[in-house]
LONU-60715 format. One line per field, with one value per residue: x, y, z of N, C-alpha, C in turn; residue number from 1; residue in three letters. Coordinates in Angstrom, 1 decimal. Layout:
N
neast [X  ...]
nnorth [Y  ...]
nup [Z  ...]
caeast [X  ...]
canorth [Y  ...]
caup [Z  ...]
ceast [X  ...]
cnorth [Y  ...]
cup [Z  ...]
n [NUM  ...]
res [ALA  ...]
END
This chain:
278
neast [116.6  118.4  121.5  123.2  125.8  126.6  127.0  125.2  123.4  121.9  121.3  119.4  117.5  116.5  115.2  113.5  111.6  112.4  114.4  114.6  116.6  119.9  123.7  126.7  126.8  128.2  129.6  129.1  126.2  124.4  123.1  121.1  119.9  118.3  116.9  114.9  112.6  111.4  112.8  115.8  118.4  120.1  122.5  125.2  128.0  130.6  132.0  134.4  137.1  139.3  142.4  145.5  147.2  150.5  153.2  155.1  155.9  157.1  155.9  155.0  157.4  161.2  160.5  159.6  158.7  159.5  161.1  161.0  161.1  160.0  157.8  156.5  156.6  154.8  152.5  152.5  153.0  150.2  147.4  144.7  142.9  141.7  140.7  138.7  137.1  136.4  136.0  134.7  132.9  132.5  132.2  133.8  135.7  138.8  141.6  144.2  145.8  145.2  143.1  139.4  137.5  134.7  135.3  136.8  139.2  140.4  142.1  141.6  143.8  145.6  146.9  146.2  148.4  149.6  149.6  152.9  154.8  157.1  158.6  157.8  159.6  162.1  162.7  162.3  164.5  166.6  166.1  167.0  165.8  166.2  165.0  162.8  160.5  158.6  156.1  153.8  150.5  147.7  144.3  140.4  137.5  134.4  133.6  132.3  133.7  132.9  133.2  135.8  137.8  137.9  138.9  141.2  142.4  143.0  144.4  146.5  147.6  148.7  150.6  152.2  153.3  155.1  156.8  156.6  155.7  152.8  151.4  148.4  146.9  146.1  148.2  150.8  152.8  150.7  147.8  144.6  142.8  139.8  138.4  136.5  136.2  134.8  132.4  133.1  133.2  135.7  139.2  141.0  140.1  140.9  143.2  144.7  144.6  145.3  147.0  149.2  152.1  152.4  149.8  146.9  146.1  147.5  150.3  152.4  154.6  155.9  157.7  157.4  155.0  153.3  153.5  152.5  148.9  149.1  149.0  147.7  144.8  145.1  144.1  141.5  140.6  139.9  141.0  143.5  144.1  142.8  145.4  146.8  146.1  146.6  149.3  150.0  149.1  150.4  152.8  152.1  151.2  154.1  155.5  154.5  152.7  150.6  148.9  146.8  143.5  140.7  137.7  135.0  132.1  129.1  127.1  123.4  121.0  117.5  114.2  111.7  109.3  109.8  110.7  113.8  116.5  120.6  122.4  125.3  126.7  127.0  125.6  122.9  119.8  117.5  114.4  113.8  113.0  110.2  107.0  106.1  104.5  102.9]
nnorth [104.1  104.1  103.0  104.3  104.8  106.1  109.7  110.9  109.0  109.7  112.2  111.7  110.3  111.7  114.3  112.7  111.6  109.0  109.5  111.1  113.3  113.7  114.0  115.6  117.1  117.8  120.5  121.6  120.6  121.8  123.7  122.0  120.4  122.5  123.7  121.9  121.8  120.3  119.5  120.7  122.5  122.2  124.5  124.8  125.9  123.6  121.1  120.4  119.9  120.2  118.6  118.0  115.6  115.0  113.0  113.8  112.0  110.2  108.1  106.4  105.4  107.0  110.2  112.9  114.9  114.8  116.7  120.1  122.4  121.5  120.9  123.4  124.2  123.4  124.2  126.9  126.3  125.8  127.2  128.3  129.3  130.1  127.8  127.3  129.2  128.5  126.2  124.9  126.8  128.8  127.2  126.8  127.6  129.6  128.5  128.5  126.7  123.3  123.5  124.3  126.8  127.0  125.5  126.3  128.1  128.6  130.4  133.5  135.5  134.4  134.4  132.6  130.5  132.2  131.7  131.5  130.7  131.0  132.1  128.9  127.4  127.8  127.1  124.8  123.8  124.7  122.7  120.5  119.9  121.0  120.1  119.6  116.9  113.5  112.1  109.9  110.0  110.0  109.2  109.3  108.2  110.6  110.8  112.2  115.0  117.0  117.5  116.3  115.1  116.7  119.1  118.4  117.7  119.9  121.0  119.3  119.8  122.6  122.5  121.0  123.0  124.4  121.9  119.5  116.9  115.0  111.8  110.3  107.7  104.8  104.4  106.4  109.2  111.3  112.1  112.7  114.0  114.5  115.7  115.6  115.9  114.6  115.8  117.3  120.6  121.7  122.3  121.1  118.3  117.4  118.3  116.2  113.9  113.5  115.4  114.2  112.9  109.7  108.6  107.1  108.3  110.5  111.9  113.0  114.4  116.2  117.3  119.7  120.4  118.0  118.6  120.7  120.3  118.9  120.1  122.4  120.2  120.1  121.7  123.3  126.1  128.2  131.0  130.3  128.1  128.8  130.6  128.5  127.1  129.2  129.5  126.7  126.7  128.3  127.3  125.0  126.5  127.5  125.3  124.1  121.6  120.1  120.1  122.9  123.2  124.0  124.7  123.3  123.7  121.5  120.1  119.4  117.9  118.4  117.2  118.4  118.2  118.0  119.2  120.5  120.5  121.4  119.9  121.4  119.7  117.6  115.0  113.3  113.6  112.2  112.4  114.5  115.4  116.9  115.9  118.9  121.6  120.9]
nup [122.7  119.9  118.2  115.8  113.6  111.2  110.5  108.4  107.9  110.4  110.5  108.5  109.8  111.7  110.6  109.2  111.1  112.6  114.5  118.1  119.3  118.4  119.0  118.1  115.9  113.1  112.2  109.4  109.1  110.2  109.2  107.2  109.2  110.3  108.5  107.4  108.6  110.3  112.2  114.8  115.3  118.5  120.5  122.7  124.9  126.0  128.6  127.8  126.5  123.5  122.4  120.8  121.5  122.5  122.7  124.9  127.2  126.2  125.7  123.7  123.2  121.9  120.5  118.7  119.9  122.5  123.0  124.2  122.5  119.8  120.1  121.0  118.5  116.6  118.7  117.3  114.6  114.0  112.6  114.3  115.2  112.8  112.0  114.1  113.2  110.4  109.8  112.1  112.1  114.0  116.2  118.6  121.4  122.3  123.6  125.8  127.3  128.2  130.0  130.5  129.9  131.3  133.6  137.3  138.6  135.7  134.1  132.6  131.3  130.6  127.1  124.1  122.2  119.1  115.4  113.5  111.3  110.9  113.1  114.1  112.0  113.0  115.6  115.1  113.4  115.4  117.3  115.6  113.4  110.7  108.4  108.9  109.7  109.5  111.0  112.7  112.8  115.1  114.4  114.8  114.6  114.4  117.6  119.7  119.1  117.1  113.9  113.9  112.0  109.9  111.3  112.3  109.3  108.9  110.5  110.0  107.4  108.2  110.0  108.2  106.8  108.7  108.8  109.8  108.8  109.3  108.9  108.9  110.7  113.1  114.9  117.3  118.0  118.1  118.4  118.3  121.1  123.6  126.3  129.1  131.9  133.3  134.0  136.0  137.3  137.4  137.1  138.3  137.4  134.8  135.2  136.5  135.6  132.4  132.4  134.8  136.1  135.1  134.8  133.0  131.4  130.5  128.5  129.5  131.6  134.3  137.2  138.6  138.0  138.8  141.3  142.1  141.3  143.0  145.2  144.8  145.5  148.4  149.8  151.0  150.3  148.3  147.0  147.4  145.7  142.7  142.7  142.6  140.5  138.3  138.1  137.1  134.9  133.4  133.4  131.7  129.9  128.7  129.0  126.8  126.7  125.1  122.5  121.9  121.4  121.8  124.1  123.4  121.8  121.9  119.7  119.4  117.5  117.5  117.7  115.9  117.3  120.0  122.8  124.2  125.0  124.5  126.9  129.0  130.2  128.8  129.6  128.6  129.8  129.5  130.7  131.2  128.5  126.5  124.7  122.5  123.2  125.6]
caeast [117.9  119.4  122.8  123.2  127.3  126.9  126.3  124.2  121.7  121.1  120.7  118.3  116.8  116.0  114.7  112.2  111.0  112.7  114.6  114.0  117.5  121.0  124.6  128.0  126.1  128.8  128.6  128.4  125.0  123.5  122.0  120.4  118.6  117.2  115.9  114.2  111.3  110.9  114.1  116.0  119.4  120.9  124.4  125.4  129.3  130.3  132.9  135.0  138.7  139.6  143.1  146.1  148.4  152.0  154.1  156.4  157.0  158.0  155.3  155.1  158.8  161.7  160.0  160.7  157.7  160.0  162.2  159.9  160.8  159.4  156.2  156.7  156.3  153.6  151.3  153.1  152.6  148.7  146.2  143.8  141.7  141.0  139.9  137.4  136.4  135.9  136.0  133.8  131.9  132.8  131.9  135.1  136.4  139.8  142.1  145.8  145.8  143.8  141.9  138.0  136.5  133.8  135.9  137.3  140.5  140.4  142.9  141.5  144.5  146.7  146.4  146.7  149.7  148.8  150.2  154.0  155.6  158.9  159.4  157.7  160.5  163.3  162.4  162.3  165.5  167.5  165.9  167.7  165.2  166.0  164.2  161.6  160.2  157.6  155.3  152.4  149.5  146.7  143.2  139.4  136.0  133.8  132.4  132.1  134.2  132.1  134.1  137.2  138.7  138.3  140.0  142.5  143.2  143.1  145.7  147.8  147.9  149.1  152.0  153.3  153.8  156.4  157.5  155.7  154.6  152.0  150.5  146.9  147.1  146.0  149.1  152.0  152.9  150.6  146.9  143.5  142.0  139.3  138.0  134.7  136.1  134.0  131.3  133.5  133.7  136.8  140.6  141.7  139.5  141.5  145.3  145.2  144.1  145.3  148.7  150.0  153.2  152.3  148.4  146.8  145.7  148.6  151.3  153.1  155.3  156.4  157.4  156.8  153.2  152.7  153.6  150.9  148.2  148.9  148.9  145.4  144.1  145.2  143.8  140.0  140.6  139.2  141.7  144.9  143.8  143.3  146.4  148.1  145.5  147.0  150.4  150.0  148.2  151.3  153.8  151.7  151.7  155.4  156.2  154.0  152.6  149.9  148.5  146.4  142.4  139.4  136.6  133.7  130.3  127.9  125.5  122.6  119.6  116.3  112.9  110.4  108.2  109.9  111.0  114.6  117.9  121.8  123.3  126.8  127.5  127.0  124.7  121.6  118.8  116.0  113.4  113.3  112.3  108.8  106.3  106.0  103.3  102.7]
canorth [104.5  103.6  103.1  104.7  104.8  107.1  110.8  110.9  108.5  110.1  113.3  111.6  110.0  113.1  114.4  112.0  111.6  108.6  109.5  112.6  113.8  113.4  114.6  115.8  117.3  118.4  122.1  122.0  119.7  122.2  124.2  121.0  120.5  124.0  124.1  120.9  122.2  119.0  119.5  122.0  122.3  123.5  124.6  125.0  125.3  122.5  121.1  119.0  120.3  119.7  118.8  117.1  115.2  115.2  112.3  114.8  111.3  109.1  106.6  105.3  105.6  107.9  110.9  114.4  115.9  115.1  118.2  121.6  123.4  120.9  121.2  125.1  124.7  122.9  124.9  127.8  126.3  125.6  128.6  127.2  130.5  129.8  126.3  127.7  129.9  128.8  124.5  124.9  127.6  129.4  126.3  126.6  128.7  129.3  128.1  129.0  125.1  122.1  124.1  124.6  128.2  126.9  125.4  126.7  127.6  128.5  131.5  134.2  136.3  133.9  134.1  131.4  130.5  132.6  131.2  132.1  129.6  131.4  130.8  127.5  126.3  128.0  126.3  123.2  124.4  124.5  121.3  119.7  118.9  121.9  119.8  118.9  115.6  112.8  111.8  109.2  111.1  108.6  109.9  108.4  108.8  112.0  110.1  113.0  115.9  117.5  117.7  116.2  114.6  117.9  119.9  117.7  117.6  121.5  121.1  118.4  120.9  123.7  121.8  120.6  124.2  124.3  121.1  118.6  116.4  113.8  110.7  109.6  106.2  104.4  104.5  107.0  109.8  112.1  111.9  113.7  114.0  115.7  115.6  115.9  116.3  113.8  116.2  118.2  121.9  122.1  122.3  119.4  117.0  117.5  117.9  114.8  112.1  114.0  116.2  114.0  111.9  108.5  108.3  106.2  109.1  111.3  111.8  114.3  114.8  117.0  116.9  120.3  120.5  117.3  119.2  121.7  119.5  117.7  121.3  122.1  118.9  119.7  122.7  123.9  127.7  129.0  131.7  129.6  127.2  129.4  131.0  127.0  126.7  129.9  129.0  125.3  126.7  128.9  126.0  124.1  126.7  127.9  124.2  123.5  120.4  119.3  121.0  123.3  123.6  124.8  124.1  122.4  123.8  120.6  120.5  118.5  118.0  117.9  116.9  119.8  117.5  117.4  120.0  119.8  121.2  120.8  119.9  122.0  118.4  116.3  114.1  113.8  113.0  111.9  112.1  116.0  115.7  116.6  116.9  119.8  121.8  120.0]
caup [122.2  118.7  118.1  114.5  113.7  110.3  111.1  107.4  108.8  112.1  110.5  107.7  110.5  112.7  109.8  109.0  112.1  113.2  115.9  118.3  119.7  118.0  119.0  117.7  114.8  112.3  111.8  108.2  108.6  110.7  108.1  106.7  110.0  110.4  107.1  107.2  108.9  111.1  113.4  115.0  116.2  119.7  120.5  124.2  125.4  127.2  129.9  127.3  125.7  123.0  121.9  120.1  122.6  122.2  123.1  125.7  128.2  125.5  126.0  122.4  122.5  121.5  119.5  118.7  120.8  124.3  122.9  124.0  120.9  119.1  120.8  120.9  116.9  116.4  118.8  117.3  113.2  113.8  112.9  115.3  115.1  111.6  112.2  114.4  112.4  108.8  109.6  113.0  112.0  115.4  117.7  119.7  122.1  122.1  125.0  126.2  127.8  128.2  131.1  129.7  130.4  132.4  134.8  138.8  138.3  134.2  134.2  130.7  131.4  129.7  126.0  123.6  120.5  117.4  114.2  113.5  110.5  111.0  114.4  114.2  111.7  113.7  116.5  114.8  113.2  116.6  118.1  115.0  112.5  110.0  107.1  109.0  110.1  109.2  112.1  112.4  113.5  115.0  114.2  114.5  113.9  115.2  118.3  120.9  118.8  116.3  112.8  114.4  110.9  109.0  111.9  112.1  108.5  108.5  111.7  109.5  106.7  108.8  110.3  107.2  106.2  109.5  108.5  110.7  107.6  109.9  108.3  109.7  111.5  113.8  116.3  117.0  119.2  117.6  118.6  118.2  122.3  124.1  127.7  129.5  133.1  134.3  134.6  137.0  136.9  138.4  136.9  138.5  136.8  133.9  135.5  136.9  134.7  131.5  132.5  136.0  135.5  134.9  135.1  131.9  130.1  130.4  127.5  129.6  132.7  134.9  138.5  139.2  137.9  139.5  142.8  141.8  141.2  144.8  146.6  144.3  146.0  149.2  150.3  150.8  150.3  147.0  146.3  147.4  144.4  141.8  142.3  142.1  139.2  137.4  138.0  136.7  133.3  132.8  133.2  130.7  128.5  128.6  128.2  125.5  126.7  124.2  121.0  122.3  120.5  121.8  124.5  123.0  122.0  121.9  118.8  119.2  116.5  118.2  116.3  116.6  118.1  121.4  124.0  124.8  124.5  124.8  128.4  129.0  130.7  127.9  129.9  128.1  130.9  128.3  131.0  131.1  127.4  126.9  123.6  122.3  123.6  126.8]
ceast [118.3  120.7  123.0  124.7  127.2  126.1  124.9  122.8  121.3  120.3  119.2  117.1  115.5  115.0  113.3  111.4  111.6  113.5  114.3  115.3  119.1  122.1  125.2  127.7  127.2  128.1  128.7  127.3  123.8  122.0  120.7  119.2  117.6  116.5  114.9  112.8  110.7  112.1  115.1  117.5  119.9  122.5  124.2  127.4  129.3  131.4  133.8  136.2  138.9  141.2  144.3  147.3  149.4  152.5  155.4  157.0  157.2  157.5  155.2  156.9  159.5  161.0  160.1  160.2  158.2  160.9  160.5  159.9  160.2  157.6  155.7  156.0  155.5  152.5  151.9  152.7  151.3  148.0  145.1  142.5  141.2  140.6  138.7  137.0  135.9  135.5  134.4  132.9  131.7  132.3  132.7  135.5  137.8  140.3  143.7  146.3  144.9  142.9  140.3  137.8  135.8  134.5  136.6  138.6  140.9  140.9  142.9  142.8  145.5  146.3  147.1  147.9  148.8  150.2  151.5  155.1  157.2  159.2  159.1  159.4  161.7  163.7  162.8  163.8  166.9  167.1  166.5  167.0  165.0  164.8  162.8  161.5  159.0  157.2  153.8  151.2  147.7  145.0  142.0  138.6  135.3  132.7  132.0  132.6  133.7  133.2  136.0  138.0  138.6  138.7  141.4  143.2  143.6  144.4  146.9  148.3  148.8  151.0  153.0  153.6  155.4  157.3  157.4  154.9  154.0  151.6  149.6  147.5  146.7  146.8  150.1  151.9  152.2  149.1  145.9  142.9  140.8  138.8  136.8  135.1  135.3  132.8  131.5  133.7  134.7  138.4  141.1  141.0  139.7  143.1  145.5  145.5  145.0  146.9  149.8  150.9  152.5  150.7  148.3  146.9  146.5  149.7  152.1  153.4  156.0  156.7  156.9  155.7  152.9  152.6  152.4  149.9  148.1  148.7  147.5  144.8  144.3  144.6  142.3  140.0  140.7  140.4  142.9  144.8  143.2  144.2  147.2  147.8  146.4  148.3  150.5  149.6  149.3  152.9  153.3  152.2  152.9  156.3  155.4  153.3  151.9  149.5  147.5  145.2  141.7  138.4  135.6  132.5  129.8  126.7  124.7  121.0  118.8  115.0  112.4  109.3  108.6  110.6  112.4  115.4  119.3  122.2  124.7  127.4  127.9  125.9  123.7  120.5  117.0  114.5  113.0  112.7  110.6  108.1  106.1  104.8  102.4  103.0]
cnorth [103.5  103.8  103.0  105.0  106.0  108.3  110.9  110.5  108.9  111.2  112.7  110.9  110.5  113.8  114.1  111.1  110.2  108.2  110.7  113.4  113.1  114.6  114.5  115.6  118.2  119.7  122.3  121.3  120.5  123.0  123.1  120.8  121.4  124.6  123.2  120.8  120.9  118.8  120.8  121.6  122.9  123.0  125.3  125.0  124.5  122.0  120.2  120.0  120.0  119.8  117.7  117.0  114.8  114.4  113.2  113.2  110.6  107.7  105.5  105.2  107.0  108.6  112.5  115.3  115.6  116.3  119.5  122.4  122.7  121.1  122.6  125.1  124.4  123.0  126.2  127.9  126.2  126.8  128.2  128.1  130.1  128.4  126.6  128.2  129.4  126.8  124.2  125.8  128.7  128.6  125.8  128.1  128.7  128.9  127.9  127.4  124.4  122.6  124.9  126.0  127.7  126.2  126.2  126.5  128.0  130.3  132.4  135.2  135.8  133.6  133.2  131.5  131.2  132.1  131.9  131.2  130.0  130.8  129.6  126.9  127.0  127.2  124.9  122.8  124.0  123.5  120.2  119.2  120.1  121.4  119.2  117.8  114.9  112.0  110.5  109.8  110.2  109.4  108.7  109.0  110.0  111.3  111.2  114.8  116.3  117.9  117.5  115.8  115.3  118.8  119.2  117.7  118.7  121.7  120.7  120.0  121.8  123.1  121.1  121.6  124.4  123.3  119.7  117.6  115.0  112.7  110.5  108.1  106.1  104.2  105.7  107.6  111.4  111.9  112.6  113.1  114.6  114.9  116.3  116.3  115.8  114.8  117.5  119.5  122.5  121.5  120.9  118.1  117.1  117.3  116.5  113.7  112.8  114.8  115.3  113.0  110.4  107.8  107.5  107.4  110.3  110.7  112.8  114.0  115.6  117.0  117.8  120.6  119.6  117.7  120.3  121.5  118.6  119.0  121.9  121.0  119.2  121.0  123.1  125.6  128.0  129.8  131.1  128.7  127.6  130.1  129.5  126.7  127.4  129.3  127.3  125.2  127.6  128.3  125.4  125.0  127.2  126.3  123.1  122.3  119.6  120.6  121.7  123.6  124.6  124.0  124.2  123.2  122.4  121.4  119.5  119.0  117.5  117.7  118.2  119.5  117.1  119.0  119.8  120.6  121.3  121.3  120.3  120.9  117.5  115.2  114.4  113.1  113.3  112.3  113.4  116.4  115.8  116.7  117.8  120.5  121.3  120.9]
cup [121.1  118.7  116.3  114.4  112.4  110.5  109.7  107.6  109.8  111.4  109.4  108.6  111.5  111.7  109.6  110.0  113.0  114.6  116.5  118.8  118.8  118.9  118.2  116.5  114.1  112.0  110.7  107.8  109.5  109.9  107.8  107.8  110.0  109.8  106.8  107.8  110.1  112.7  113.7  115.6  117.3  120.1  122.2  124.4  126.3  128.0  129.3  126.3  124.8  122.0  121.0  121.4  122.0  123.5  124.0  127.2  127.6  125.9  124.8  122.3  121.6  120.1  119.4  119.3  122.5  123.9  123.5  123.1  120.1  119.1  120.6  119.5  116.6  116.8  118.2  115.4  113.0  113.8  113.2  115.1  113.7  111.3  112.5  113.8  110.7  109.0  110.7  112.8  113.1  116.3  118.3  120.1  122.6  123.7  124.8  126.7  127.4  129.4  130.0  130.6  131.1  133.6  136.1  137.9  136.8  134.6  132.5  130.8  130.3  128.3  124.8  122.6  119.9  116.8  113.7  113.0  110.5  111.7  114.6  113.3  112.2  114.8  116.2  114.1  114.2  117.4  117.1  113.9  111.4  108.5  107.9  109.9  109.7  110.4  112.4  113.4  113.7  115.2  114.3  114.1  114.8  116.3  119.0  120.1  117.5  115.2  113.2  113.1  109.9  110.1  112.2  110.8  108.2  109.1  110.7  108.9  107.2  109.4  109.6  106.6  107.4  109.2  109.0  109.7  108.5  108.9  109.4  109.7  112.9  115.1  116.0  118.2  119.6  117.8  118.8  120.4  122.6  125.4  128.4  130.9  133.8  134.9  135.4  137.0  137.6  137.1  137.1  137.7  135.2  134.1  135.7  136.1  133.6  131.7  134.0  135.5  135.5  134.9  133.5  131.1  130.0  129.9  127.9  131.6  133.1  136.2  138.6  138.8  138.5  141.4  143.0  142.0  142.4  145.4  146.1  145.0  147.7  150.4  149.9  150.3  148.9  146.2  146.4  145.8  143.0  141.5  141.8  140.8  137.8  137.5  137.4  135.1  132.6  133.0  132.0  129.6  127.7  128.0  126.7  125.1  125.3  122.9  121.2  121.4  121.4  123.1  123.8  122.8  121.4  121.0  118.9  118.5  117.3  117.4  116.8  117.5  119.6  121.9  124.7  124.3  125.2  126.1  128.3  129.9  129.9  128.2  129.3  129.3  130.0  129.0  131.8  129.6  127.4  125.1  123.5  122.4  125.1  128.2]
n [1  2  3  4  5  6  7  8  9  10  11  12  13  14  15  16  17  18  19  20  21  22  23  24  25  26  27  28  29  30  31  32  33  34  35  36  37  38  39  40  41  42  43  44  45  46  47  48  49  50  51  52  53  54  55  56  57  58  59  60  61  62  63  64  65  66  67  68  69  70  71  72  73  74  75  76  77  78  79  80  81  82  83  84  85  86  87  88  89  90  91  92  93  94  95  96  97  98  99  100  101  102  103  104  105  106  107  108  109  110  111  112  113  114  115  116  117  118  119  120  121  122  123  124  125  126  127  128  129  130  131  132  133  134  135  136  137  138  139  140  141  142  143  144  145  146  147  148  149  150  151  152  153  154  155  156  157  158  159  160  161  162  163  164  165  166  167  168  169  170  171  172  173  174  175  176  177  178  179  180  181  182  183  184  185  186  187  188  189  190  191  192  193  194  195  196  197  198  199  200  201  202  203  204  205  206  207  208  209  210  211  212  213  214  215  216  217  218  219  220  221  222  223  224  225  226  227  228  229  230  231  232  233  234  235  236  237  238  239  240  241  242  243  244  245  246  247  248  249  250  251  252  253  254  255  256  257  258  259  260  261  262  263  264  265  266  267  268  269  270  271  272  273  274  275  276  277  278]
res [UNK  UNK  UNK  UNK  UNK  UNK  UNK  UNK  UNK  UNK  UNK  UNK  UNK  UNK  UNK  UNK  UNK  UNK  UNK  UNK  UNK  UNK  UNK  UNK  UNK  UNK  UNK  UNK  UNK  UNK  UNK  UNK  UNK  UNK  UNK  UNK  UNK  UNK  UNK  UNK  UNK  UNK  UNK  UNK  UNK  UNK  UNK  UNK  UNK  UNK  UNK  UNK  UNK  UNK  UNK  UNK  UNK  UNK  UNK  UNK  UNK  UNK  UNK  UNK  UNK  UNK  UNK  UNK  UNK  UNK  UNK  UNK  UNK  UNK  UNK  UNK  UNK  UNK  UNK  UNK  UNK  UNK  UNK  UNK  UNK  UNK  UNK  UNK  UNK  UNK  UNK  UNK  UNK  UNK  UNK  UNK  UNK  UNK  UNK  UNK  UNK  UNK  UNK  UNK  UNK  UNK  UNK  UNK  UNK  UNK  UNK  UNK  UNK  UNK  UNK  UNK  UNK  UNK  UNK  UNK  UNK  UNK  UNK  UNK  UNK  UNK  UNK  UNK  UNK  UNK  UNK  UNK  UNK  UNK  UNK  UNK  UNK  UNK  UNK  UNK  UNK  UNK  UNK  UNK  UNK  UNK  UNK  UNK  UNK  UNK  UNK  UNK  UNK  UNK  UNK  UNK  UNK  UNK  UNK  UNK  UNK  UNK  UNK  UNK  UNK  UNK  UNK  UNK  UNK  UNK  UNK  UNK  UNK  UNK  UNK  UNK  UNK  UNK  UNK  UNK  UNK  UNK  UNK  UNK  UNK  UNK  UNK  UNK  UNK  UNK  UNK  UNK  UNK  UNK  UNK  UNK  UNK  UNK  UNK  UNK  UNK  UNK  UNK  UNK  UNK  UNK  UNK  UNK  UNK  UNK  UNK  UNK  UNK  UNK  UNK  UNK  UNK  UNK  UNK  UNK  UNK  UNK  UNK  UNK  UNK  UNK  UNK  UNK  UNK  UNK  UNK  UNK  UNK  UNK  UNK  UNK  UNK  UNK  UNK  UNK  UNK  UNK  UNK  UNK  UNK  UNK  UNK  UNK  UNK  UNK  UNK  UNK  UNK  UNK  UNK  UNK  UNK  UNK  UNK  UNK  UNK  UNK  UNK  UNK  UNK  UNK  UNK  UNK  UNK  UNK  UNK  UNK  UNK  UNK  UNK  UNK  UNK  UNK]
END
């Protein structure tokens, strides 16, 4: 295992034979692989969310995403479909919540925000901020989220047409997320950590979802717990909690010289890799 930090050199790496497996292969460098005659890339969906979290418990402090219209507008001013589509290349799958399709419990009935700058700045309008507002919007590098600082700036964009003008930074109340689920193909391994009142990694509370989320946990019976699941993904999305993207497809470049291909876990378990031909 190398620890290579610039995606350029992985991919020139893979390339030229020095390494044999890479992730979170930007999908405008896929081409590059699959033409290079030495490496190949695979795409798998995978068990990881991905979205923008919205300060709704006011943990960086008073901000204008504890209003729900506020929130309302800004999954409401994002054309999230055309992110997927023209930024990702179609390597996302849309999503009504932070609940991933492949998880127990993932409710397709409910269908996601589409893009609506009217009512986004109305909304924003009657929550009090008819001119708008300026935001600090805290962004990083593409560790796990494949083209995350060109969908984000596609997102900024979008939200400064409602009136949401972000700045990139390193803190605020405004933050690029995504979640793996610990592996879990289950609902809850997402509500908890990520939507329950006061956990680390949740920017959002509610009591009654957190009453949800304890009666999902408390019960063995399959169909009781996807009805708590549906009902818990249509509180989220009525209240707007977070900024709603996409689950995950996982691109990973493989040499041609090996036998292998992308885990819908993420785990990579190197010691199913084989030579090619073997």
């Amino acid at each position: 295992i190398r620890i290579i930090p610039e995606m350029a050199t992985l991919i020139a790496e893979l390339i030229s034979g020095g390494v044999d497996v890479i992730k979170a292969v930007p999908p405008d460098q896929m081409d590059v692989i699959n033409k290079s005659g030495r490496a190949r890339t695979s795409v798998a969906p995978i068990l990881r969310t991905a979205i923008i979290q919205l300060d709704q418990a006011g943990r960086s402090g008073p901000n204008p995403f504890t209003d729900r219209r506020v929130r309302q507008a800004a999954n409401l001013a994002a054309d999230v479909d055309a992110v997927i589509k023209h930024v990702l290349n179609g390597l996302g799958d849309r999503v009504a919540t932070a609940i991933n399709p492949m998880a127990f419990g993932y409710d397709p009935s409910l269908k996601p925000f589409r893009q609506d700058l009217a009512r986004a700045r109305k909304l924003l309008a009657e929550a009090g901020y008819p001119n708008g507002f300026d935001v600090r919007f805290r962004t990083g590098p593409p560790i796990v989220e494949p083209a995350v600082q060109q969908t984000s700036e596609a997102i900024s964009a979008d939200l400064a047409q409602a009136g949401i003008r972000v700045h990139q930074n390193y803190i605020g109340p405004v933050f690029e997320w995504s979640w793996g689920y610990y592996s879990v193909f289950d609902a809850d391994a997402i509500l908890y950590d990520v939507f329950k009142c006061g956990e680390p990694y949740s920017y959002y509370c509610n009591k009654e979802l957190d009453d949800l989320i304890q009666a999902g946990r408390s019960t063995l019976d399959q169909k009781k717990r996807v009805e708590i699941y549906a009902k818990a993904q249509r509180l989220l999305f009525d209240d707007a909690a977070y900024l709603y993207k996409w689950g995950l497809r996982g691109v990973w470049g493989i040499s041609n010289r090996v036998e292998y291909e992308a885990p819908r876990d993420e785990i990579d378990r190197m010691f199913v890799a084989r030579p090619r031909g073997q």
